[in-house]
C-alpha positions in Angstrom: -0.5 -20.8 -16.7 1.9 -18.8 -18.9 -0.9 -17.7 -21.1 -3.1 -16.4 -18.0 -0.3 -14.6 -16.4 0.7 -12.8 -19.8 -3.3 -11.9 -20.2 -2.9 -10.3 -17.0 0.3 -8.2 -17.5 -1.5 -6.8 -20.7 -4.2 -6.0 -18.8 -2.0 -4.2 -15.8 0.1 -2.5 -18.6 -3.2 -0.8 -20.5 -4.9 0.2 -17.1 -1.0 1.8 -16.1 -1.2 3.6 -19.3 -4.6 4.9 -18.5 -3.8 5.8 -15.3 -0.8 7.7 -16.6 -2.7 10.0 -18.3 -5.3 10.5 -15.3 -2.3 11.3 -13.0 -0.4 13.6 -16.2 -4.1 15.3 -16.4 -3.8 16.0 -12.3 -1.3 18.1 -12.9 -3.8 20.7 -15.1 -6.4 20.5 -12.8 -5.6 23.6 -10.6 -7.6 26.4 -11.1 -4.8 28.4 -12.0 -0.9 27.5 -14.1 0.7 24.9 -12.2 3.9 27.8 -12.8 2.1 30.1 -10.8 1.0 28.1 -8.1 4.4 26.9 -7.7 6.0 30.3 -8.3 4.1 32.0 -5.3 2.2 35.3 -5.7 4.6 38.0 -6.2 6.0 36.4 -9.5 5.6 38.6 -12.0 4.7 37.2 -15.6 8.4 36.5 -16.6 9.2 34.6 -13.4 6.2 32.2 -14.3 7.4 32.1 -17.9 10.5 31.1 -16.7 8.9 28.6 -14.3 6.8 27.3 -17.3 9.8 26.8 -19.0 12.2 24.9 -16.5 9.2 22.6 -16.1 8.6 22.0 -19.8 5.0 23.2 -19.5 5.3 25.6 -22.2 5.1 22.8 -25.0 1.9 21.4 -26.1 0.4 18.5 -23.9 1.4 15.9 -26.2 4.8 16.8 -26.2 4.7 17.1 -22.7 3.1 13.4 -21.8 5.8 12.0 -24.5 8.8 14.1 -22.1 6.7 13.2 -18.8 6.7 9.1 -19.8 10.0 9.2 -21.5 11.4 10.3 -18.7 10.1 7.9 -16.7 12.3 5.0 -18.5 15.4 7.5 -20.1 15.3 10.4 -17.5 14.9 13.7 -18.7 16.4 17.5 -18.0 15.0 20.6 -16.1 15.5 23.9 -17.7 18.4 25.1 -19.1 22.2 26.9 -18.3 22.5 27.5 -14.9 19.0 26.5 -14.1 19.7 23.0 -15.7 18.4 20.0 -13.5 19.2 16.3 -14.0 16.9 14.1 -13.6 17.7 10.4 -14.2 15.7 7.7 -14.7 13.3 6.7 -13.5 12.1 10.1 -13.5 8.6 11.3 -11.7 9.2 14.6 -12.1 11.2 17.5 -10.7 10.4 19.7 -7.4 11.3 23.0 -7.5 9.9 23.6 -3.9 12.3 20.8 -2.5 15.3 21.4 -5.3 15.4 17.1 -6.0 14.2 15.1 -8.4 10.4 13.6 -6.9 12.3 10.3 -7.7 15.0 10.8 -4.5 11.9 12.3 -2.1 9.9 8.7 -2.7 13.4 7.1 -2.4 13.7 8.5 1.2 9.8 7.9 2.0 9.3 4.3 0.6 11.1 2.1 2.9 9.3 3.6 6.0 6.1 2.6 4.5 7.0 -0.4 2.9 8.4 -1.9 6.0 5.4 -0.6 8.4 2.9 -2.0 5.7 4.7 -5.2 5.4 5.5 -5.8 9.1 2.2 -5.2 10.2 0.6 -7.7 7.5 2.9 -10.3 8.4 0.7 -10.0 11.8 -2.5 -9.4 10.9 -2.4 -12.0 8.5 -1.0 -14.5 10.5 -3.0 -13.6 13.5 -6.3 -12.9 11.7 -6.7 -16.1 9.7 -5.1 -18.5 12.8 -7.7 -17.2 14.9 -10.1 -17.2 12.5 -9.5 -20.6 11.1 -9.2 -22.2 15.5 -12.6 -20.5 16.3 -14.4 -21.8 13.1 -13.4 -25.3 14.5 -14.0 -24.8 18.0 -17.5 -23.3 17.3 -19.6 -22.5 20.0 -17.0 -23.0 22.4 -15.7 -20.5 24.9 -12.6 -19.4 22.7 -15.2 -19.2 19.5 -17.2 -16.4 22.3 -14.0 -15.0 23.4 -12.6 -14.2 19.9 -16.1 -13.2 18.3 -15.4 -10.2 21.0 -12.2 -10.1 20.8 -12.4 -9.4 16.8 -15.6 -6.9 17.5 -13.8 -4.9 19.4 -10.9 -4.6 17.1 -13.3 -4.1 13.8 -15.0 -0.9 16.1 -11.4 1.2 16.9 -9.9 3.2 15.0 -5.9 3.5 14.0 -5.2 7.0 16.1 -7.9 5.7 18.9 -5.5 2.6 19.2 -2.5 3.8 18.3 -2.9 6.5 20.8 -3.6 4.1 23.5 -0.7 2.1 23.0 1.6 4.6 22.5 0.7 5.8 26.1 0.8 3.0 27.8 4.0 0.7 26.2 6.3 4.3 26.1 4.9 7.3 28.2 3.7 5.1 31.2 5.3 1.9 31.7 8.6 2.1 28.6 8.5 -1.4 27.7 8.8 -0.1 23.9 11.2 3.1 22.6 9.3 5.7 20.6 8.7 4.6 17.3 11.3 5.3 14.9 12.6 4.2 11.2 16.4 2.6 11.2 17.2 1.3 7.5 17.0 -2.3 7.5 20.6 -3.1 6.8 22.0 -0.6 9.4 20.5 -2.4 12.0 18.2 -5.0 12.3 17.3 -5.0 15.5 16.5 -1.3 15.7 14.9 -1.2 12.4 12.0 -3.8 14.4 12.2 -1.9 17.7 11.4 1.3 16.3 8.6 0.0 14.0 6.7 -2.5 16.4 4.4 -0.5 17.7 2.8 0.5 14.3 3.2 -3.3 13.5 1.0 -4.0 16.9 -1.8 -1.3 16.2 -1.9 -2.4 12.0 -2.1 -6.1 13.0 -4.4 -6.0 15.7 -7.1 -3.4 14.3 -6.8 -5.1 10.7 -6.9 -8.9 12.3 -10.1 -8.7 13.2 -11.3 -8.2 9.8 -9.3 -11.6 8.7 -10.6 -13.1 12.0 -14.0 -12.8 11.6 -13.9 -13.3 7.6 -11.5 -16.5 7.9 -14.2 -17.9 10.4 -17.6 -17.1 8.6 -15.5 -18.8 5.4 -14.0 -21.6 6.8 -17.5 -22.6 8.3 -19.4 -22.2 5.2 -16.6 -24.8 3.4 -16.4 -27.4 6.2 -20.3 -27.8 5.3 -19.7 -28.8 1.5 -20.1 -31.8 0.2 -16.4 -32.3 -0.6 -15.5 -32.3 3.3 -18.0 -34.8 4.0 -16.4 -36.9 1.2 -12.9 -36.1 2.4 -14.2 -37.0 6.3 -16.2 -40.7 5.3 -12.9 -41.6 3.1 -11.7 -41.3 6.6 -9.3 -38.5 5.8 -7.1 -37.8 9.1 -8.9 -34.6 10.4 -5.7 -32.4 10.1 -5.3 -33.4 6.5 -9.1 -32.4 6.2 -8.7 -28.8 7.2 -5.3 -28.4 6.4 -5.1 -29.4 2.7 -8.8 -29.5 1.6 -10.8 -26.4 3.5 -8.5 -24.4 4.3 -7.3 -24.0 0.5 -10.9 -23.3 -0.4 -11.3 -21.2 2.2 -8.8 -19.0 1.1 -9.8 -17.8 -1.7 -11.8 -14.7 -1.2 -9.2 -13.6 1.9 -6.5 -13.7 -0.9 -8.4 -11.1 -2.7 -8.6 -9.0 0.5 -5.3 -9.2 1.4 -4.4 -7.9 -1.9 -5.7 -5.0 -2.0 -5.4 -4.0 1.5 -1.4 -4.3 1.1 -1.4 -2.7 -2.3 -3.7 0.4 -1.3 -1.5 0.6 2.5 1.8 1.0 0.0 0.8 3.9 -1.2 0.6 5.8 1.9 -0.6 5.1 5.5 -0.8 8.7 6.3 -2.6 8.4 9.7 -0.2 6.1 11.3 2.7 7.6 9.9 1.1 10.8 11.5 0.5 9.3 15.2 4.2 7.7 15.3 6.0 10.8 13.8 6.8 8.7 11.0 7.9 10.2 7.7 6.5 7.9 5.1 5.0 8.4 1.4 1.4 9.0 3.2 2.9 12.1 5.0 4.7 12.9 1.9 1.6 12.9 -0.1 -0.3 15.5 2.2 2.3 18.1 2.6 2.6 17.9 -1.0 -0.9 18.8 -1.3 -0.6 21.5 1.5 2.3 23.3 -0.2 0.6 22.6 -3.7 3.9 20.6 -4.5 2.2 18.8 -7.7 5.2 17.2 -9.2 5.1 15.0 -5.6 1.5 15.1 -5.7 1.5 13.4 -8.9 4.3 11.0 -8.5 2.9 9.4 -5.3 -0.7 9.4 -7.0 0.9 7.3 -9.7 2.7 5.1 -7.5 -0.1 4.2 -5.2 -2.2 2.7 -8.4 0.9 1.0 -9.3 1.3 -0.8 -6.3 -2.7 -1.5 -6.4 -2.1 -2.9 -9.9 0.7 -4.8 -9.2 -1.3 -6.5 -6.1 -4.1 -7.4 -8.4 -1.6 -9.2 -10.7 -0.4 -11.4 -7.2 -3.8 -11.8 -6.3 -4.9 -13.2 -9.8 -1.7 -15.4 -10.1 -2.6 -16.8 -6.7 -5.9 -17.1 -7.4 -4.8 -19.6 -10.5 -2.3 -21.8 -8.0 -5.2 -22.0 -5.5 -7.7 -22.7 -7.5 -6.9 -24.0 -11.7 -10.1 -23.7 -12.1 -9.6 -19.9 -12.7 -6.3 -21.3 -15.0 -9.2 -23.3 -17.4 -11.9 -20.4 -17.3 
């Protein structure tokens, strides 16, 4: 097991490496000098030189990856006298448009999209698979019918169709629910899950269905192997049956899902964030691209494939405790 999850860090830390240089290589991709974009156009040719410089764009692109991933791990300095900027590790980059390190904007933006991503899987996870998992066991039955639609309609709306919807009718119309809001965590608990439930309710129920309706189709295709039948004629309590034996099977490719459906939502879930008047890393990532703030830019592009590569890494470790034989392939 140690030897599969070590094959699998090296892995993650080559494809990190590459990405690295993708996201360094965004930063050259303009049409024109990153210094004059961020300048504005009445610079004249020493303000961009002096822009050039406070970046550290003025040195050649090897020097300026070695700066750019050194200062990642050591933190590194902006420009010089009284245009010096610290910026300590771990350092994304500086923005001159916002006068802050990138590192303290994604400090600010990060909890409100970790805690809407990770509310609202908590629920569609738990709701899509349960549901999934009851109806594939109550096939043809009226609660089978009833969630088949149920989990239709969900896999047809969209997040700001839904979202609208509910925002209308739990707070405009009727005020069973404030207006969604971000309270840290440990300021107050209570708040921090008022103010975010509504995201929670439109993530889990849109993104259930998909688990619903996969859980089922899955769970029905294993409870016709030959190793349930086996399980059932050793006469195998039913609960232990679909508990222990299919539903572990089961599991497998919904793992993978789930996965990467957290990992991409961390790195931004800009139209949510955008319906509730939430200021996460997906609302940070657009005006960054609207005001041409590429340090941001950048640092949230790089983040995001982090957090994908990082959920690949979960999913292959759980893949191995689920199943060993991925451990002896």
């Amino acid at each position: 097991m140690l030897r599969f999850v070590v094959r699998r860090l090296l892995v993650a830390a080559l494809t990190l490496v590459v990405i690295s240089l993708v996201t360094f290589g965004l930063f050259f991709a303009v049409p024109s000098s990153p210094a004059k974009v961020m300048c504005g156009k009445n610079c004249t040719a020493e303000d961009i030189a002096q822009v050039e410089r406070r970046l550290g764009i003025d040195q050649p692109l090897p020097r300026q990856y070695a700066d750019f991933v050194g200062g990642v791990f050591a933190g590194r300095t902006y420009g010089e006298g009284d245009f010096r900027q610290d910026c300590p590790a771990p350092c994304l980059g500086y923005s001159f448009r916002n006068n802050q390190p990138v590192t303290e904007i994604v400090a600010q933006r990060a909890p409100v999209t970790f805690s809407i991503v990770l509310g609202g899987a908590v629920l569609w996870l738990g709701l899509g698979i349960s549901l999934g998992m009851v109806s594939a066991l109550r096939r043809g039955t009226a609660f089978d019918r009833a969630a088949i639609g149920v989990t239709l309609a969900g896999a047809s709306m969209q997040v700001y169709f839904f979202g609208l919807i509910l925002l209308y009718l739990l707070v405009y119309s009727t005020g069973l629910l404030p207006f969604p809001s971000y309270t840290p965590l440990t300021e107050s608990p209570a708040r921090w899950a008022a103010g975010l439930l509504l995201p929670w309710m439109t993530l889990g129920f849109l993104n259930s269905a998909l688990y619903a309706r996969l859980s089922r189709a899955q769970m029905l295709e294993t409870l016709s192997e030959d190793f349930i039948r086996t399980a059932r004629a050793k006469g195998l309590p039913a609960r232990q049956v679909h508990t222990r034996h299919a539903l572990r099977a089961a599991i497998t490719p919904i793992v993978t899902i789930a996965g990467l459906d957290i990992g991409t939502s961390l790195g931004g879930t800009f139209i949510t964030e955008t319906i509730f008047g939430l200021q996460g890393l997906g609302k940070a990532t657009v005006e960054a691209v609207q005001f041409l703030n590429l340090p941001v830019v950048m640092a949230t592009v790089l983040l995001a494939a982090v957090f994908i590569v990082v959920a690949n890494i979960v999913v292959d470790v759980l893949y191995a405790v689920i199943d060993p034989r991925v451990r002896l392939g």
